[in-house]
N, CA, C and O atoms as a GROMACS GRO file, in nm:
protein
  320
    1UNK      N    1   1.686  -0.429  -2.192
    1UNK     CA    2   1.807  -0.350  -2.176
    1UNK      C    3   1.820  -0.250  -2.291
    1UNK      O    4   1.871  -0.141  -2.265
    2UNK      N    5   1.778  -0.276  -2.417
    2UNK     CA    6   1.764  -0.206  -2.528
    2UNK      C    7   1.714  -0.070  -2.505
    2UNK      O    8   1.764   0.039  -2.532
    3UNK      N    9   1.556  -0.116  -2.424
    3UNK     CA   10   1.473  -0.009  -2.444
    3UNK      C   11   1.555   0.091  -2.354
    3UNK      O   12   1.563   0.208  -2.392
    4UNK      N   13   1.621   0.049  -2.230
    4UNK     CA   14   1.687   0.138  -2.120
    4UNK      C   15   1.768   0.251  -2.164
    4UNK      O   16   1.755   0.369  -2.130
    5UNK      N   17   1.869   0.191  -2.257
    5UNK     CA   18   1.964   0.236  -2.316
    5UNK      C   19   1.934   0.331  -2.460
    5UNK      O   20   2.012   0.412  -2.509
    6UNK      N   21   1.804   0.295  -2.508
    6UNK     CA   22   1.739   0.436  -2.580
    6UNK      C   23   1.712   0.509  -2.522
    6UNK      O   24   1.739   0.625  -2.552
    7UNK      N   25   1.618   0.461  -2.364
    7UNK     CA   26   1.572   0.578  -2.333
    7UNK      C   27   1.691   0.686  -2.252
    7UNK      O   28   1.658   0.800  -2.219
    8UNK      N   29   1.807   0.641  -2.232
    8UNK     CA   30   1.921   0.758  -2.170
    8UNK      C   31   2.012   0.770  -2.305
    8UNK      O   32   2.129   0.806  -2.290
    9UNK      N   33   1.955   0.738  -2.455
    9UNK     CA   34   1.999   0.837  -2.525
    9UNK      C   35   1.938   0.945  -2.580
    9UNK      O   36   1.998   1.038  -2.636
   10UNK      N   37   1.834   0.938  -2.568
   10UNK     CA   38   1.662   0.980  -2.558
   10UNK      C   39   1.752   1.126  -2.486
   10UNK      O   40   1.816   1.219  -2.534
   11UNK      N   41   1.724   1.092  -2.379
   11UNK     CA   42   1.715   1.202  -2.234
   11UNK      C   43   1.870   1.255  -2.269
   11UNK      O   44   1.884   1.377  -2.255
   12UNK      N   45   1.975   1.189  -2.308
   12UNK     CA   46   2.100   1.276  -2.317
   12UNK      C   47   2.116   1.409  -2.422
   12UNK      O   48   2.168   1.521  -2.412
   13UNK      N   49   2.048   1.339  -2.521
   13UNK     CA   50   2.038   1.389  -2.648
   13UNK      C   51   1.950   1.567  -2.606
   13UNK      O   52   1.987   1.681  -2.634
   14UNK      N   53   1.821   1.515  -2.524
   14UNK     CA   54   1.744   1.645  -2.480
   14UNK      C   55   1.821   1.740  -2.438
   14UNK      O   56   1.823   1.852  -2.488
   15UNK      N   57   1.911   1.691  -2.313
   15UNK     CA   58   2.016   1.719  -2.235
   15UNK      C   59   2.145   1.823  -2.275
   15UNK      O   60   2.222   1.899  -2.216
   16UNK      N   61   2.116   1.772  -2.424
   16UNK     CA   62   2.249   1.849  -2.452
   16UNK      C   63   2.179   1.964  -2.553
   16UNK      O   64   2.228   2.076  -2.564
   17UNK      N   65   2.068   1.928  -2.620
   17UNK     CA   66   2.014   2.024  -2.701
   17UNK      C   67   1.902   2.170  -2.589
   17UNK      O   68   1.816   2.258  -2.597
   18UNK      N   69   1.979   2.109  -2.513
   18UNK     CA   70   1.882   2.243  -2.411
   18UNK      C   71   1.736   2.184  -2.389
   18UNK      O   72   1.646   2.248  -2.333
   19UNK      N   73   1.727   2.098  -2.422
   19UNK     CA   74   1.532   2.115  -2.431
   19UNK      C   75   1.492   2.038  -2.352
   19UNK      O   76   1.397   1.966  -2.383
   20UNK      N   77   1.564   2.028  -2.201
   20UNK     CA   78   1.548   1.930  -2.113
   20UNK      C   79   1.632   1.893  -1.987
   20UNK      O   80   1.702   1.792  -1.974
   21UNK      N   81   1.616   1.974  -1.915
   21UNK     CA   82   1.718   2.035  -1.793
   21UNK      C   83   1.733   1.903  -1.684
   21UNK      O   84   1.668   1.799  -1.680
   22UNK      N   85   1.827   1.944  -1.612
   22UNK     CA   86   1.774   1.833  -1.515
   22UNK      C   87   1.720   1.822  -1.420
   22UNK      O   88   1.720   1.719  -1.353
   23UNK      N   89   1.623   1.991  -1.372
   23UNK     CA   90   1.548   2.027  -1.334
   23UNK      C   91   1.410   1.915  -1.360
   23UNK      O   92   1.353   1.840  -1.280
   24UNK      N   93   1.389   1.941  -1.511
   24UNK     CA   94   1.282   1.864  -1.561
   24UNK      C   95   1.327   1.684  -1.543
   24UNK      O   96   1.245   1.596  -1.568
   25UNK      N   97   1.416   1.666  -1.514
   25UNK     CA   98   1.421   1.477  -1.550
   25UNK      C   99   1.469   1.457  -1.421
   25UNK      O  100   1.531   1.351  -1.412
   26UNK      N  101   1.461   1.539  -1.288
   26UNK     CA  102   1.447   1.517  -1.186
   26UNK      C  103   1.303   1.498  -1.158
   26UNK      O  104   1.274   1.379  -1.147
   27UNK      N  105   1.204   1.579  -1.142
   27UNK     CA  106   1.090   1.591  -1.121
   27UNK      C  107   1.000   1.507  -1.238
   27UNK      O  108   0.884   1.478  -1.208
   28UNK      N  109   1.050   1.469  -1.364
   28UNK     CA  110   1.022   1.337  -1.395
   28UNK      C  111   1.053   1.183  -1.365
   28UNK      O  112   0.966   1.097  -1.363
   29UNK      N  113   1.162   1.165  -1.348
   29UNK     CA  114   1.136   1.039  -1.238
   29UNK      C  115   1.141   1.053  -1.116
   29UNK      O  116   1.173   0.950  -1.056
   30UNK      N  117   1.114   1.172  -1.033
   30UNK     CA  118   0.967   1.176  -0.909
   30UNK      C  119   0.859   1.112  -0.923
   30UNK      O  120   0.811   1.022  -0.854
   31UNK      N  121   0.815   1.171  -1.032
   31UNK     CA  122   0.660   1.139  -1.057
   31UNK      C  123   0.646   0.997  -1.122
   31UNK      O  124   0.534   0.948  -1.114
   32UNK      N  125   0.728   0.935  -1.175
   32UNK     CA  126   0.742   0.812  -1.226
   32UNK      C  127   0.743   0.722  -1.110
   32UNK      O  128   0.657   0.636  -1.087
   33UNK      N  129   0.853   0.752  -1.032
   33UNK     CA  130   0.846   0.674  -0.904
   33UNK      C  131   0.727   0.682  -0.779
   33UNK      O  132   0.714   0.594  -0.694
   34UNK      N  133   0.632   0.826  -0.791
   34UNK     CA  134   0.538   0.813  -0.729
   34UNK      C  135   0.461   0.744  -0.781
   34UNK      O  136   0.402   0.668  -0.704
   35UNK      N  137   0.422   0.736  -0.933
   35UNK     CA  138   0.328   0.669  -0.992
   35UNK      C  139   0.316   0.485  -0.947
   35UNK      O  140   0.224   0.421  -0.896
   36UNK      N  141   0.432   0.451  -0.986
   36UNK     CA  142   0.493   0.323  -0.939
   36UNK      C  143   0.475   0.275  -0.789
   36UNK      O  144   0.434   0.167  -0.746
   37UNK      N  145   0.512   0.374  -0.732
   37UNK     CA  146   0.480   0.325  -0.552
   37UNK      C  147   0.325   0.311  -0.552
   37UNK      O  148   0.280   0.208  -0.501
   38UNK      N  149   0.247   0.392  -0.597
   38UNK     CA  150   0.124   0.384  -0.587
   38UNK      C  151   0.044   0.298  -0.648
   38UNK      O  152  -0.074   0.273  -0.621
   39UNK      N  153   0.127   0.242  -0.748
   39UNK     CA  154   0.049   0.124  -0.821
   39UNK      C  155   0.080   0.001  -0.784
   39UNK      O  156   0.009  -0.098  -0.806
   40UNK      N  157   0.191   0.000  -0.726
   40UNK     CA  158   0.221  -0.146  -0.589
   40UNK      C  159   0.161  -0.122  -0.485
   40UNK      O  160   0.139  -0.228  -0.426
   41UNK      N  161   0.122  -0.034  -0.431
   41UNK     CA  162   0.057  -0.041  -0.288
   41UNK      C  163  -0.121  -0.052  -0.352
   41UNK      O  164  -0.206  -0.114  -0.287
   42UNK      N  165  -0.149   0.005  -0.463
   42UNK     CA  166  -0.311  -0.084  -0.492
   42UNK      C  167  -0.321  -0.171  -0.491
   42UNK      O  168  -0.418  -0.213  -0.428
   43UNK      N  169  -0.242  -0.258  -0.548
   43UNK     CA  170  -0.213  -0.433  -0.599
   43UNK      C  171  -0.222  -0.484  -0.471
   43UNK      O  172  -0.302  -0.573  -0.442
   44UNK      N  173  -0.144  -0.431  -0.387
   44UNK     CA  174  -0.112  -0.482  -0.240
   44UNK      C  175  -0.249  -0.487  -0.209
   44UNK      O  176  -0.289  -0.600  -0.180
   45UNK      N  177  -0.350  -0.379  -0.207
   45UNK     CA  178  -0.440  -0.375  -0.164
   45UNK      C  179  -0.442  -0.360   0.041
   45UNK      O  180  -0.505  -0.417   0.130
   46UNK      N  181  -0.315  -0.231   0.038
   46UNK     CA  182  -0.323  -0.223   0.186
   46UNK      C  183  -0.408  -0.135   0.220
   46UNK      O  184  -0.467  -0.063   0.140
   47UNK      N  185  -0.430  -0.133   0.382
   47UNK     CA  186  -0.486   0.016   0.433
   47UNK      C  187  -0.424   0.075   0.507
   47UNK      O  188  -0.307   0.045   0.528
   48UNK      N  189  -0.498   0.199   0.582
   48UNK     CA  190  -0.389   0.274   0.692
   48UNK      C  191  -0.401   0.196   0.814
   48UNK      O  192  -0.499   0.129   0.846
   49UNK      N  193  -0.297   0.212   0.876
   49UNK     CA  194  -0.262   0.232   1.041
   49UNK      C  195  -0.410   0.223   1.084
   49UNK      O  196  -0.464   0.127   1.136
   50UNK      N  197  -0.470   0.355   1.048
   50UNK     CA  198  -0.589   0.361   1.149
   50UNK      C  199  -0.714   0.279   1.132
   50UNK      O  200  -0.803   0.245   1.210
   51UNK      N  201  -0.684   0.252   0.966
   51UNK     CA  202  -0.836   0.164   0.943
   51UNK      C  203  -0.772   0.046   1.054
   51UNK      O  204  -0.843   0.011   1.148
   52UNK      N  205  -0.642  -0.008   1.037
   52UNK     CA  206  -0.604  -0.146   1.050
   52UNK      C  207  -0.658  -0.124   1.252
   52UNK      O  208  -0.761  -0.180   1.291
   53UNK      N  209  -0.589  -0.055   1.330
   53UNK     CA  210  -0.625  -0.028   1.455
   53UNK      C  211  -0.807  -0.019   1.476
   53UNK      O  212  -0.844  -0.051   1.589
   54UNK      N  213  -0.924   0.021   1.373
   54UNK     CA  214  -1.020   0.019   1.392
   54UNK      C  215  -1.068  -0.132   1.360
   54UNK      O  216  -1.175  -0.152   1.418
   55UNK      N  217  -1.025  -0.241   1.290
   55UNK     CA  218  -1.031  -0.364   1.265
   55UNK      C  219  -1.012  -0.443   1.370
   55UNK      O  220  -1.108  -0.504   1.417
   56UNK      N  221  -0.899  -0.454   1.417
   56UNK     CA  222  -0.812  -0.462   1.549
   56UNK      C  223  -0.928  -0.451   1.650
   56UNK      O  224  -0.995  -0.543   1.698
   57UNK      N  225  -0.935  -0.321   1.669
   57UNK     CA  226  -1.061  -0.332   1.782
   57UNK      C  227  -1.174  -0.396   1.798
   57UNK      O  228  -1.213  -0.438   1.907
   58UNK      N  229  -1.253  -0.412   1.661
   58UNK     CA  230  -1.375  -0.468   1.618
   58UNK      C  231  -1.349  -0.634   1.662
   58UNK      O  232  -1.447  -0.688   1.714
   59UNK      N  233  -1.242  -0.707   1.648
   59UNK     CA  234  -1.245  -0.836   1.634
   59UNK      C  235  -1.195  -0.833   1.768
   59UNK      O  236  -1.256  -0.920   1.831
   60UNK      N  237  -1.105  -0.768   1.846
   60UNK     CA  238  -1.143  -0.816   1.978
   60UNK      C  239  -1.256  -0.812   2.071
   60UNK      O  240  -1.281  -0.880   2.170
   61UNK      N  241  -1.307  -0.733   2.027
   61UNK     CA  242  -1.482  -0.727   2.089
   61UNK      C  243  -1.548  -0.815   2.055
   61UNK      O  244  -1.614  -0.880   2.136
   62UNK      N  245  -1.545  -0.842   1.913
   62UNK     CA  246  -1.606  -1.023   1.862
   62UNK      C  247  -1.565  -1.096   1.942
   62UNK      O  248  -1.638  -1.181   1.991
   63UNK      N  249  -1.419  -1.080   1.981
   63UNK     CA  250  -1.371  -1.186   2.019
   63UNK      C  251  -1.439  -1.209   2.136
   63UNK      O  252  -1.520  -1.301   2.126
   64UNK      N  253  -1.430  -1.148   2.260
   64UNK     CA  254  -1.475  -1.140   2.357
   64UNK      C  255  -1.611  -1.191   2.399
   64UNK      O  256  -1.623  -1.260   2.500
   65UNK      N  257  -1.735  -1.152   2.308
   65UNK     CA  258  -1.823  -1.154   2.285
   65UNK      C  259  -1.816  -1.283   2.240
   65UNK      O  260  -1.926  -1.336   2.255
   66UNK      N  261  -1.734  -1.358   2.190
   66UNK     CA  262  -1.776  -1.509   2.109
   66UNK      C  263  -1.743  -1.600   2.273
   66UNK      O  264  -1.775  -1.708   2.323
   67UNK      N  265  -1.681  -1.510   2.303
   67UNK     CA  266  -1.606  -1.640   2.499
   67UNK      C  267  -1.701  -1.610   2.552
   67UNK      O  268  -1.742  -1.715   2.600
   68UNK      N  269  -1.797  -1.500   2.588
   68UNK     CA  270  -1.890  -1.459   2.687
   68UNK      C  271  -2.010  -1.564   2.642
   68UNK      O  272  -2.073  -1.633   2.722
   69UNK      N  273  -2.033  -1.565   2.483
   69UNK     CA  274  -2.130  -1.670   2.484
   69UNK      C  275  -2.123  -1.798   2.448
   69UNK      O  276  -2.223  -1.864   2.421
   70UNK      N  277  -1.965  -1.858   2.445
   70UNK     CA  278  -1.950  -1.997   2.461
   70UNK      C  279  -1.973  -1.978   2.649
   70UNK      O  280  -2.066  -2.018   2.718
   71UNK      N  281  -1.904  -1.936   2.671
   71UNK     CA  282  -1.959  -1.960   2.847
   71UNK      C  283  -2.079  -1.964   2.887
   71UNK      O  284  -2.123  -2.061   2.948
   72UNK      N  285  -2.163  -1.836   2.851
   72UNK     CA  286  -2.304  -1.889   2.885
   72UNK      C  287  -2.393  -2.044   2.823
   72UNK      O  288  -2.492  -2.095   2.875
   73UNK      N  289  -2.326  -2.086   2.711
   73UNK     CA  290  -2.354  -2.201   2.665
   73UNK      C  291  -2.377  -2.322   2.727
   73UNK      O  292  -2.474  -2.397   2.741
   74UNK      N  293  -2.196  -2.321   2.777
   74UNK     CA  294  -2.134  -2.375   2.877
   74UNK      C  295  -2.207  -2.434   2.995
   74UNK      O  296  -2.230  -2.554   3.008
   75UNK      N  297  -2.248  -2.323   3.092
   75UNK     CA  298  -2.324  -2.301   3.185
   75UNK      C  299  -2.489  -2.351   3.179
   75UNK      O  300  -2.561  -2.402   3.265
   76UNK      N  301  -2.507  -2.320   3.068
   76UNK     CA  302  -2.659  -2.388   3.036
   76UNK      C  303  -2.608  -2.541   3.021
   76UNK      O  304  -2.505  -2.498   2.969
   77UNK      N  305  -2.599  -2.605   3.020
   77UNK     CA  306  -2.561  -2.750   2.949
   77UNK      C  307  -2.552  -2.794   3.102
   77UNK      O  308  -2.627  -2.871   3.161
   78UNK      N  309  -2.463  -2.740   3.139
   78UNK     CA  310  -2.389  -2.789   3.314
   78UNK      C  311  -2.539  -2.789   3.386
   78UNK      O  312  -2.576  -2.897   3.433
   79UNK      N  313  -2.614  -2.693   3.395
   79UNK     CA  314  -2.777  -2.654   3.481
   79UNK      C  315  -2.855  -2.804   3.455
   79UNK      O  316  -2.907  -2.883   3.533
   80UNK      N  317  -2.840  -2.805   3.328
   80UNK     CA  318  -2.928  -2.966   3.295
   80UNK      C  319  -2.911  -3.044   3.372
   80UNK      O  320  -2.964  -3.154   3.361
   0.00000   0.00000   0.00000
């Protein structure tokens, strides 16, 4: 809480001496907060929509492909 409270006397202090608009400490915590979103969504370790929909597809074709050849399995065993 300390550090919080330096840093908005920090930024007031700029604030009032001209040398720090709020032009500038808008578009600084933009970029703070982009930085931040982006360093939780690495951690997350997500992907897009589209990779996830190209995954999606791949494993239902496995999938499919794993029933087509338990069945033919199936079918061989039954012939015996």
């Amino acid at each position: 809480m300390e550090k919080y409270n330096k840093l908005i006397r920090n930024i007031t202090e700029l604030i009032e001496k001209g040398l720090f608009t709020s032009k500038d400490l808008k578009k600084e915590v933009e970029d703070s907060l982009k930085f931040k979103i982006e360093s939780i969504t690495n951690k997350l370790n997500l992907v897009s929509r589209e990779e996830f929909e190209v995954q999606k597809k791949i494993i239902e074709k496995l999938q499919k492909d794993l029933i087509r050849i338990k069945a033919k399995k199936v079918r061989k065993k039954s012939k015996r």
